[in-house]
N, C-alpha and C positions, 0 to 999 in steps of 0.2 A: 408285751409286744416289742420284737427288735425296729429295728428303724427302718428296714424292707419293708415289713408289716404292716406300719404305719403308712407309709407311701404307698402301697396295694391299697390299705383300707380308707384312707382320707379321698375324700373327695367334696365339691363344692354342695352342699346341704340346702336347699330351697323347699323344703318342708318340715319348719319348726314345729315342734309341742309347745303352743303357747300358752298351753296350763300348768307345763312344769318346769319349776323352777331349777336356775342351774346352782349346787351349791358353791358358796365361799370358799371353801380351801380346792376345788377343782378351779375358780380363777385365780386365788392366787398359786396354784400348780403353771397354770398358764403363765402368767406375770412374771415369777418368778425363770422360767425356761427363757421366755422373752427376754431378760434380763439379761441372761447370762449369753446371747447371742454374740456371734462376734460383731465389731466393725472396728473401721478404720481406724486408728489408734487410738482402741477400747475409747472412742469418743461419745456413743450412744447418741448420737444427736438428732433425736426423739422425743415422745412424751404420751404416754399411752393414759387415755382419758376411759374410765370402765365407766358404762349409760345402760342405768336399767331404770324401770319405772315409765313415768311421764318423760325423761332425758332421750330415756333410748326409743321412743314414739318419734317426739322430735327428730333425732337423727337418722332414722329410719325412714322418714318421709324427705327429708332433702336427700337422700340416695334414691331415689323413683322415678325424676325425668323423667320424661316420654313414655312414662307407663312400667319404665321394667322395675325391676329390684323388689318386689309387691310385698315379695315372702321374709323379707326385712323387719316388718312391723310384727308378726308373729316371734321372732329371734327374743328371748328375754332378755341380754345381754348382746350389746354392742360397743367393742371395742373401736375408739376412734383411734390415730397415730398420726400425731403433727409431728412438723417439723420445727428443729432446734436449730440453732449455729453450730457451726461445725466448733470441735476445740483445734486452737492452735496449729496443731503440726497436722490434725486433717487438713485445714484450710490453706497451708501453705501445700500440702501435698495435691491437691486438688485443683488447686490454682499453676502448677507444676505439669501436672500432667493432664489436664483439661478432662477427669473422670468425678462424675458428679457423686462423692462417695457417700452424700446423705442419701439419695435413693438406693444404693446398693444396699446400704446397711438398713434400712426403712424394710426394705425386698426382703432380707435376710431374718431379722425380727417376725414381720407378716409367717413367711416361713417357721419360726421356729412356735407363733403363738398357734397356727392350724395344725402343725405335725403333733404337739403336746396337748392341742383340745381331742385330735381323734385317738390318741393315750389314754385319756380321762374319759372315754365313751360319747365323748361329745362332736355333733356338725360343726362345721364352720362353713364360713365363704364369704373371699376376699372383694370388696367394691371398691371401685376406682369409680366408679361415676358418682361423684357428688357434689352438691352446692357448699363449697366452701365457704360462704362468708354466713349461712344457716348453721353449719354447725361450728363455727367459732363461735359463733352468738351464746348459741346452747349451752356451748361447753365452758364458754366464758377464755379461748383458749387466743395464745397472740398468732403463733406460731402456725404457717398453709396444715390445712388438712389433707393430706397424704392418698390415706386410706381407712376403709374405714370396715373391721371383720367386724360379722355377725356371729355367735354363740350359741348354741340351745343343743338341747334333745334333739334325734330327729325323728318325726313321726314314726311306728310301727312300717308304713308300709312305703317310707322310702328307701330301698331296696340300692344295694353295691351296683354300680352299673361300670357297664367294661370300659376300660381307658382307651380310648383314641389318642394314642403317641404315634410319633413318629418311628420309622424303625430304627435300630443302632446304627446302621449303618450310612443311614441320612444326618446321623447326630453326631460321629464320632470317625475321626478317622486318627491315623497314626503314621508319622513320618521319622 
């Protein structure tokens, strides 16, 4: 798959196969992509915690508030992503120019782990609602919880559905 491809075929996955498992070298395929994401000067300042078992139960129910995120607990794998310090010359840059470049780079990572799980034939889907001081506990992590992708298979019958974007022309313009 080129990287059009991927972006036609990824999309947020809310019906796991909670009987099958996702293999080892398909996360670290993920992990690995992740890594090599860019940021701010190649600072990384992150920390990507992989939750399966009883782990990833846990962190799957503090993403649920008010009832949503349900399809979480079926995910066999959940990737959490804290926040780190920035290194040096981010931190002087950021402080410079008042751009917050640990969430850009956070953004950019989230990014590169969903484009390279829908490579590996695998769902994803990015959650921003979560009880951060449950899954620091969990994970045993110091650092805010970010975000927090879910992994898996996804069922036979959840099916590609059509992108609701914006047009180009609301996106892009040229001076």
């Amino acid at each position: 798959m080129n990287f059009t491809e991927i972006a036609k075929n990824r999309q947020s996955c809310r019906s796991y196969d909670s009987e099958r498992a996702v293999e080892r070298e398909k996360i670290d395929a993920i992990l690995e992509a992740a890594r090599l994401s860019p940021s701010a000067c190649n600072g990384q300042p992150y920390h990507f915690t992989v939750c399966t078992g009883e782990t990833a139960l846990v962190v799957a129910k503090a993403t649920m508030g008010i009832g949503i995120n349900r399809f979480a607990a079926d995910a066999p794998v959940l990737i959490v992503i804290s926040e780190e310090p920035y290194s040096k010359t981010a931190a002087l840059g950021a402080k410079a120019t008042g751009n917050d470049y640990r969430s850009i780079d956070i953004g950019i990572a989230a990014a590169y782990i969903t484009s390279e799980a829908t490579a590996q034939g695998l769902g994803s889907c990015i959650l921003g609602w979560l009880d951060d001081k449950k899954i620091r506990e969990a994970c045993g992590l110091s650092g805010t919880v970010r975000l927090v992708i879910t992994l898996g298979y996804a069922k036979p019958d959840d099916k590609l559905r059509d992108k609701k974007r914006k047009d180009m022309a609301e996106l892009v313009s040229e001076k």
